[in-house]
C-alpha positions as a Python dict, from the first residue, in 0.01 Angstrom:
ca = {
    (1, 'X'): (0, 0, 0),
    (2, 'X'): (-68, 24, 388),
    (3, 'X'): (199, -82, 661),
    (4, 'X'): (140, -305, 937),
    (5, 'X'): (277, -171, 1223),
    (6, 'X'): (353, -491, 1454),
    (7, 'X'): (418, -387, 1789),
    (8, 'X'): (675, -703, 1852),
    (9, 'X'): (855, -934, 1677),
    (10, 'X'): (864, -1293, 1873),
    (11, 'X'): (814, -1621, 1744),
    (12, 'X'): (452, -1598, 1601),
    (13, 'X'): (380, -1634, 1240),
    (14, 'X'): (196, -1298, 1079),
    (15, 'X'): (262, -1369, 733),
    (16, 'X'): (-170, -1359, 733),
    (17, 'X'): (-147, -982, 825),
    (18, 'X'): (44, -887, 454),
    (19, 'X'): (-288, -923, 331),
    (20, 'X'): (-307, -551, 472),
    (21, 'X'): (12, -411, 392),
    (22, 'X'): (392, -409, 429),
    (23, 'X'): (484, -544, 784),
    (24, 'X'): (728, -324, 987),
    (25, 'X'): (799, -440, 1333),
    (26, 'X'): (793, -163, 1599),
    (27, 'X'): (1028, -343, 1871),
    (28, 'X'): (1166, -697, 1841),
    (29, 'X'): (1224, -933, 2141),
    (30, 'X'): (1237, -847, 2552),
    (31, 'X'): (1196, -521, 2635),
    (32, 'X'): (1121, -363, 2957),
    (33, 'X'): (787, -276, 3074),
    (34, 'X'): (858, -12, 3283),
    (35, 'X'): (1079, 213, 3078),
    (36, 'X'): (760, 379, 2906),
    (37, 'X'): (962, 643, 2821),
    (38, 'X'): (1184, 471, 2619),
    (39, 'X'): (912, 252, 2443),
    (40, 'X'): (698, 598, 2378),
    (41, 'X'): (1069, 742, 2182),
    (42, 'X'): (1109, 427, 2003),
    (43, 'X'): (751, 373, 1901),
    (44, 'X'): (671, 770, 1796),
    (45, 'X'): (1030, 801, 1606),
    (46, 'X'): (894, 489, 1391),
    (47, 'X'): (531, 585, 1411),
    (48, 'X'): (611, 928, 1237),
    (49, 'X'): (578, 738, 868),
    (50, 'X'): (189, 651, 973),
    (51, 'X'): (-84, 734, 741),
    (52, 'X'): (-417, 724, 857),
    (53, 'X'): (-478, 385, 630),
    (54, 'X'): (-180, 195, 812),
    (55, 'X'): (-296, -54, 1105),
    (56, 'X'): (-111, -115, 1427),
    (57, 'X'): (-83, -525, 1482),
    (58, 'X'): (-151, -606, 1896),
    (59, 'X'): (105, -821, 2020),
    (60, 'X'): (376, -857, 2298),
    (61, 'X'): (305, -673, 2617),
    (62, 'X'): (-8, -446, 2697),
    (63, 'X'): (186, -153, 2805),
    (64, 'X'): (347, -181, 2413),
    (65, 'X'): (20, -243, 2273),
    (66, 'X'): (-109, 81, 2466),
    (67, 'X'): (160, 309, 2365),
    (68, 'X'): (130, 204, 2010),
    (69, 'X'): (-241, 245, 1980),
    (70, 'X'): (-203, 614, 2162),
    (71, 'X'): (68, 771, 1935),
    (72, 'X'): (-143, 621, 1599),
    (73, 'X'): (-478, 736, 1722),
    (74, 'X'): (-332, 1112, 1858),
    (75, 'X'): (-179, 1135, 1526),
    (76, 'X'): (-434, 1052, 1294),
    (77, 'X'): (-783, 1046, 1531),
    (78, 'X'): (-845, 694, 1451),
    (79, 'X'): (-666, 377, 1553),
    (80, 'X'): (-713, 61, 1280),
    (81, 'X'): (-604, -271, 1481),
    (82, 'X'): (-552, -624, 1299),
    (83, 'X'): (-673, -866, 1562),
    (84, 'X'): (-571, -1273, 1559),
    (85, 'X'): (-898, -1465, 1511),
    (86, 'X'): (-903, -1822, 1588),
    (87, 'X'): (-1069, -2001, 1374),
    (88, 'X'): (-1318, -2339, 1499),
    (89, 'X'): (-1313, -2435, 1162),
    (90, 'X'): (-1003, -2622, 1091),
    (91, 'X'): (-1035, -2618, 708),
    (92, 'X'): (-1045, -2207, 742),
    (93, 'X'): (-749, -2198, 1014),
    (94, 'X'): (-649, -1858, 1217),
    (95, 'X'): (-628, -1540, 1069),
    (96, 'X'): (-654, -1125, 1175),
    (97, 'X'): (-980, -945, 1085),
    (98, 'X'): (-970, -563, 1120),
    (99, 'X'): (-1143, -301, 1338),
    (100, 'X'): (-1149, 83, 1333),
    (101, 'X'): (-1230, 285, 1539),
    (102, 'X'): (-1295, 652, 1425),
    (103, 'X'): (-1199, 833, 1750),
    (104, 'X'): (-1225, 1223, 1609),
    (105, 'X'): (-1603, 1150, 1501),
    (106, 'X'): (-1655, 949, 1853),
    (107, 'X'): (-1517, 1232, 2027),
    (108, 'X'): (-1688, 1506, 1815),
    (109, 'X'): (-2029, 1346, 1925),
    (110, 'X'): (-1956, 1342, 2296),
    (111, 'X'): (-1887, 1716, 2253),
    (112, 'X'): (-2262, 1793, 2075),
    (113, 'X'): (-2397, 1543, 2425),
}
């Protein structure tokens, strides 16, 4: 089964996303937004486990987000995201719907350009 990486644990309810996999939480409450550094050691030491099926959950703060998405897409030349989709249909509700990007065959056809 895939993992979910979620990039922070708040207060939101992602109990939808274990429809993709086990959910493993990458950082959990405030953290600072400037020490990249530390973020980047945190996220890559727990990123290591990644397999190229797992999906990185966007939430918390964009510079998070950013440094998730870069380790999992160096690593494994594709990033797959779960992004929160709100529903207008009340009787469906909100859930996340998945997108991948396959960034070795993007980049592989820029090269041939």
């Amino acid at each position: 089964m895939a993992t979910v990486y979620i990039v922070n644990k708040g207060g939101h309810d992602h109990s939808d996303a274990e429809r993709f996999g086990n959910l493993l939480f990458l950082s959990e409450g405030a953290i600072n937004r400037y020490s990249t550094g530390n973020i980047y050691r945190k996220f890559v030491t727990i990123l290591d486990d990644s397999l190229p099926g797992d999906y990185i959950l966007i939430t918390g703060l964009s510079v998070m987000s950013s440094i998730a998405c870069s380790i999992f897409a160096r690593k494994h030349g594709r990033l797959n995201l779960l992004l929160y989709k709100t529903s207008h249909d009340d009787s469906v509700g909100n859930y996340y719907i998945e997108r991948t990007l396959m960034l070795d065959e993007l980049m592989k056809k820029e090269d041939k350009e």
